[in-house]
PAKOL-633838 format. One line per 2 residues: number of its first residue (from 1); their letters; for each residue x negated, z negated, y negated of C-alpha. Coordinates in pm, whole numbers. Example, Ala and Ser with C-alpha at 12.3 -4.5 7.8 and 13.67 -1.06 7.14 Angstrom:
BEGIN
1 = AS = -1230/-780/450; -1367/-714/106
//
This chain:
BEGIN
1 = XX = 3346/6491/456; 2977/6417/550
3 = XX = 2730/6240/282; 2508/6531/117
5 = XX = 2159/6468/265; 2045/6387/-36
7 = XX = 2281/6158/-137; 2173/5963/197
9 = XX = 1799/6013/66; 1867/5822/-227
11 = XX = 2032/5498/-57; 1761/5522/194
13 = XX = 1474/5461/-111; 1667/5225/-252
15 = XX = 1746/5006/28; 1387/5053/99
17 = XX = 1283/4933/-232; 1478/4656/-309
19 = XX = 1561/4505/78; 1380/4308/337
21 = XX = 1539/4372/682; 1476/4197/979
23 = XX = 1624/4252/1336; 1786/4027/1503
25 = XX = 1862/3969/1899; 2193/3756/2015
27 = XX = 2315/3716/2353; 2551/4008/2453
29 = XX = 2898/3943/2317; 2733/3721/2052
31 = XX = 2772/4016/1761; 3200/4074/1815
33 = XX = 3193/3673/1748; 3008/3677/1439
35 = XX = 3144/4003/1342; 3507/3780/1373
37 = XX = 3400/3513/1208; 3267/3727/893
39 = XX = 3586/3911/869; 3800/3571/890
41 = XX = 3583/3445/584; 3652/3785/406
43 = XX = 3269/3912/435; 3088/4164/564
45 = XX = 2882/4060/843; 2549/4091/697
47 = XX = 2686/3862/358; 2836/3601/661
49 = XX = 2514/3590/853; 2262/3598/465
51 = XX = 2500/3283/364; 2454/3071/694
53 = XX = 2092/3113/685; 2055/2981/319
55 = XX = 2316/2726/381; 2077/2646/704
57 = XX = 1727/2635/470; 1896/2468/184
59 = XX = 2039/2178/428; 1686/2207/628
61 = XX = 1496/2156/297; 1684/1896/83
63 = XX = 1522/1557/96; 1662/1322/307
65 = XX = 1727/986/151; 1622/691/346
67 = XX = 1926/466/572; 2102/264/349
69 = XX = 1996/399/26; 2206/455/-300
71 = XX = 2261/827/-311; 2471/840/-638
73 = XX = 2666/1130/-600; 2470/1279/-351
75 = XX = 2534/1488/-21; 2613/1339/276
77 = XX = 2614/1530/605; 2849/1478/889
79 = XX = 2870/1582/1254; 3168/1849/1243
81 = XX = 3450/1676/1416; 3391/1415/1177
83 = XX = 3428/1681/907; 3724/1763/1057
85 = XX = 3890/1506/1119; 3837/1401/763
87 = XX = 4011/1714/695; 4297/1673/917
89 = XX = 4357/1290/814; 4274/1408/361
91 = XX = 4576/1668/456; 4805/1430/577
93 = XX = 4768/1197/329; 4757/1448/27
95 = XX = 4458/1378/-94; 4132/1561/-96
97 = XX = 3861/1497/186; 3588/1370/-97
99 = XX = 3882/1170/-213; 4001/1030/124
101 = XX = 3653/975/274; 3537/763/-47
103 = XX = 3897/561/38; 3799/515/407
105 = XX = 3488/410/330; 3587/80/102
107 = XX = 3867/-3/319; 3606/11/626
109 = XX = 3357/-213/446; 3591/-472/332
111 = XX = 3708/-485/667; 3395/-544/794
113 = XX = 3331/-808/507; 3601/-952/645
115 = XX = 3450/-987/1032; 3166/-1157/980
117 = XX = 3081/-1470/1155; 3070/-1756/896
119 = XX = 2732/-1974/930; 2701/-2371/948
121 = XX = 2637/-2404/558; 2939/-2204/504
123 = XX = 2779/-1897/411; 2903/-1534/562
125 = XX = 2590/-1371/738; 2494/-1053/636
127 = XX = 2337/-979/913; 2645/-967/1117
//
């Protein structure tokens, strides 16, 4: 049954009055990918495409501690395969990837405490 005219009126003003829109251009084919994407994450397309650019501005906009710093908690971003394969290897040893990185990471620097080259006084170098 079609939407009364008025009915259609009414969502009209009110997506008027309380929404910014802007249009955006992809490459052909671009939209059935996104569209795919949104669905698979259970989300309209608009909510999938609103959450990537906040997620995009809120990563773009957090301070970024210097190399080597304490971060206390903090976030630390990855390249995705590593974020995968953190995933992959957290799964397969039933643990969770926070979890399992944290592990990987003290087992990688006593490792490399390990390595280093011993100096004439006796002394492991720090610097390697």
């Amino acid at each position: 049954m079609p939407v009364p005219k008025a009915n259609q009126r009414a969502v009209n003003k009110y997506v008027k009055n309380n929404y910014d829109r802007i249009n955006v251009t992809m490459p052909k084919g671009q939209k059935e990918v996104i569209q795919a994407a949104a669905v698979a994450a259970g989300e309209s397309a608009n909510s999938y495409i609103n959450t990537a650019i906040i997620q995009r501005m809120d990563r773009d906009s957090a301070p970024q501690e210097a190399a080597g710093s304490s971060l206390e908690g903090g976030v630390v971003s990855l390249p995705l395969e590593a974020i995968k394969a953190a995933q992959e290897a957290a799964e397969a040893a039933g643990e969770e990837v926070p979890q399992f990185v944290a592990r990987a990471i003290e087992s990688r620097a006593t490792l490399d405490k390990r390595k280093r080259p011993i100096d004439k006084g006796g002394q492991k170098n720090a610097g390697g």
